[in-house]
C-alpha positions, 0 to 999 in steps of 0.5 A, a space after each residue: 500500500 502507498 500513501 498519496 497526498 493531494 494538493 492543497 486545494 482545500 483547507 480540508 485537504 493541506 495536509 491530509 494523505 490518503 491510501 492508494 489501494 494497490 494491494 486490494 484486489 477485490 471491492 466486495 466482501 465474500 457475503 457469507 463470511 460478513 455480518 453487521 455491526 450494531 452501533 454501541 457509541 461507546 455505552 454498556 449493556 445498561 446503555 451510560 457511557 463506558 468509553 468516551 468519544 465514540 459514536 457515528 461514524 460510517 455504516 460497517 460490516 463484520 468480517 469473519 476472521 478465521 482466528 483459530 486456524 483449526 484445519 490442519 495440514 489442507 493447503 490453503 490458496 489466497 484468492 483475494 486481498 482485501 480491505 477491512 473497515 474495521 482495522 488497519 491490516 488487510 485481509 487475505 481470502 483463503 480457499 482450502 483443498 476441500 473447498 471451504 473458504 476463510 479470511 485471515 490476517 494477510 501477512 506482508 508479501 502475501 500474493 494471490 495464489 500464495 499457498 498457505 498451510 498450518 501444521 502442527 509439524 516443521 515447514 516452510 517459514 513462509 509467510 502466513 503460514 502457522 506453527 506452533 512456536 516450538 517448529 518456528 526458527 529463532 530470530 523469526 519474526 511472527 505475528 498472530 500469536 496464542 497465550 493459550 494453545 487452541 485459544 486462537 491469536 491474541 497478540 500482534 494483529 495490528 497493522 504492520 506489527 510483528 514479534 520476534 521469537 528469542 528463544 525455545 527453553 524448556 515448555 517456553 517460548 520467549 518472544 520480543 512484542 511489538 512495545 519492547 516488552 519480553 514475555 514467556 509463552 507456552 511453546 506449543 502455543 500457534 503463530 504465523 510467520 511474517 509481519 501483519 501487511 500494511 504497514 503504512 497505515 499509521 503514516 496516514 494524516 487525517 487532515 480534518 474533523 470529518 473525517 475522524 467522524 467518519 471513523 466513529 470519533 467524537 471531538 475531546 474537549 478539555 476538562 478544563 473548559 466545561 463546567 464544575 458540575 461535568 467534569 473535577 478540572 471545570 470552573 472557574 473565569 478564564 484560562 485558570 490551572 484546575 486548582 486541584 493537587 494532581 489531575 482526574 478523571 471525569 468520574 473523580 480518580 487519579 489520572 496521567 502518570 497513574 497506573 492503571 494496568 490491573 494485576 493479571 495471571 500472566 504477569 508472572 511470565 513477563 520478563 522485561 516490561 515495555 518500558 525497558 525496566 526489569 521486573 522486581 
């Protein structure tokens, strides 16, 4: 995928980019393998906001990725590559041996006619296919990763990313995520070999509000400039500082610098967090 910019014949346009689509080489979905997408605006089952500036934004379709990869040892032929509203990779259809056909994470290279297998055995390290870590070369670069073995992938799914595989010791694999963080994973746990395709999609420059309204993103407004009563930063006549010791949240908690990454059971098997700092 390249990125194209136009010239600035608008306000709209200065500095704005756009995706050129080289690589797509199908417009419309497999309809059997999409479904709709219920618009949540950000708010719970019990309808109040959970997650701020969300909401509009562009009708979607869901397309229904095959995580799991669970049809072992059937070759796979890429028929189609093709774009996905709902993230910024794209997407590979797949056709097995016996007919049935899937989407998946294209991997970057991926071509149509490439042949993609998953096996529970050593192959070819050729990009998207899946292995368990323990049958993947050292040094290799992966993505889609398992935490639990049949689980389906997890980790490095995003656009352009990819994780490397340090080492095979014992049960476990170590493996070097996208943000520098160094974790343990069960070695027979499933990845595919290569870097998530288009990577040039964080290059893109949205240029104007519409367009972010398009994606299904609201406007942010300062705490500061609302009211005492919507938001602890409010209040007060002019440009003012909150007035308050340290920073909060709309609903009154401590807020920049504060962490806020609960404690997980897989905290144990991480070895270097992703600010470099070793675990105590």
């Amino acid at each position: 995928m390249g990125i194209r910019v136009y010239k600035p014949t608008t306000p709209g346009r200065r500095k704005s980019s756009v995706q050129t689509f080289d690589d797509v080489t199908s417009k419309r979905p497999l309809k059997s393998l999409t479904t709709h997408k219920k618009q949540r605006a950000g708010r719970a089952m019990n309808g109040k906001i959970s997650v701020r500036h969300k909401g509009g934004g562009s009708r979607r379709h869901i397309r229904l990725i095959d995580w799991k990869f669970d049809k072992l040892e059937i070759p796979a032929i890429v028929q189609t590559i093709e774009y996905d509203p709902n993230r910024g990779a794209r997407l590979a259809l797949i056709a097995y041996a016996d007919g049935e056909k899937r989407y998946m994470l294209a991997p970057q290279g991926v071509e149509v006619g490439s042949t993609i297998i998953v096996s529970e055995e050593k192959g070819d390290p050729n990009p998207g296919c899946r292995f368990p870590l323990e049958k993947i070369p050292e040094g290799m670069n992966i993505y889609n990763i398992e935490l639990q073995p049949g689980k389906g992938g997890q980790m490095v799914r995003g656009a352009g990313a990819s994780a490397t595989l340090l080492a095979i010791e014992g049960k476990w694999a170590t493996v070097k995520l996208p943000s520098g963080e160094v974790r343990m994973v069960l070695k027979n746990c499933m990845a595919s070999i290569g870097n998530v395709s288009n990577p040039d999609w964080r290059l893109i420059r949205w240029g104007k509000a519409g367009r972010s309204r398009n994606r299904g993103i609201r406007p942010t407004v300062r705490g500061k400039v609302m009211n005492p009563v919507d938001h602890p930063h409010g209040g007060g006549e002019g440009s003012n500082p909150i007035g308050l010791k340290r920073p909060k949240t709309p609903t009154g908690k401590p807020a920049l610098g504060v962490k806020t990454r609960r404690k997980q059971p897989g905290d144990k098997l991480i070895i270097r967090r992703r600010n470099h700092k070793k675990k105590k």
